[in-house]
C-alpha positions, 0 to 999 in steps of 0.5 A: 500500500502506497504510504500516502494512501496509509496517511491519508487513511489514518487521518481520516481515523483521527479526525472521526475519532479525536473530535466529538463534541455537543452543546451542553442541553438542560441536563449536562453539566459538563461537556468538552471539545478537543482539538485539532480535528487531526493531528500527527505526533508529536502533537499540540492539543487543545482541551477545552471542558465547558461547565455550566455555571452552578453554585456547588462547582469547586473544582475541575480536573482534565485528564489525558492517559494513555498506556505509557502516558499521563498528563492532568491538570487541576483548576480550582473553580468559584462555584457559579462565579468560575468562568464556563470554560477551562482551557489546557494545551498539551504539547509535545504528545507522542503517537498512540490511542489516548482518553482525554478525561474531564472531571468536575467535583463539587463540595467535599471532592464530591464528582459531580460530572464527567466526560471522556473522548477517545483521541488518536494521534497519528505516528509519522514513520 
C-alpha cells in the first residue's frame, strides 16, 4: 500500500475519532471539545471542558492517559462565579490511542460530572 494512501487513511481515523463534541442541553453539566480535528505526533492539543455555571462547582480536573502516558491538570473553580470554560494545551504528545478525561467535583471532592473522548494521534514513520 502506497504510504500516502496509509496517511491519508489514518487521518481520516483521527479526525472521526479525536473530535466529538455537543452543546451542553438542560441536563449536562459538563461537556468538552478537543482539538485539532487531526493531528500527527508529536502533537499540540487543545482541551477545552465547558461547565455550566452552578453554585456547588469547586473544582475541575482534565485528564489525558494513555498506556505509557499521563498528563492532568487541576483548576480550582468559584462555584457559579468560575468562568464556563477551562482551557489546557498539551504539547509535545507522542503517537498512540489516548482518553482525554474531564472531571468536575463539587463540595467535599464530591464528582459531580464527567466526560471522556477517545483521541488518536497519528505516528509519522
Amino acid at each position: 500500500m502506497h504510504p500516502n494512501l496509509v496517511k491519508l487513511t489514518l487521518l481520516t481515523i483521527a479526525t472521526l475519532t479525536l473530535l466529538a463534541t455537543s452543546p451542553l442541553g438542560a441536563d449536562e453539566r459538563l461537556t468538552m471539545r478537543v482539538s485539532p480535528r487531526a493531528a500527527f505526533a508529536p502533537a499540540t492539543l487543545v482541551v477545552e471542558a465547558i461547565a455550566e455555571r452552578d453554585p456547588s462547582n469547586r473544582a475541575l480536573q482534565i485528564q489525558m492517559l494513555s498506556e505509557n502516558y499521563y498528563r492532568s491538570s487541576m483548576t480550582q473553580l468559584d462555584g457559579d462565579q468560575a468562568p464556563r470554560t477551562t482551557t489546557v494545551r498539551y504539547e509535545g504528545v507522542p503517537g498512540g490511542t489516548y482518553e482525554v478525561r474531564v472531571i468536575l467535583f463539587g463540595s467535599g471532592g464530591r464528582q459531580l460530572a464527567s466526560t471522556t473522548r477517545v483521541v488518536q494521534i497519528i505516528t509519522n514513520h
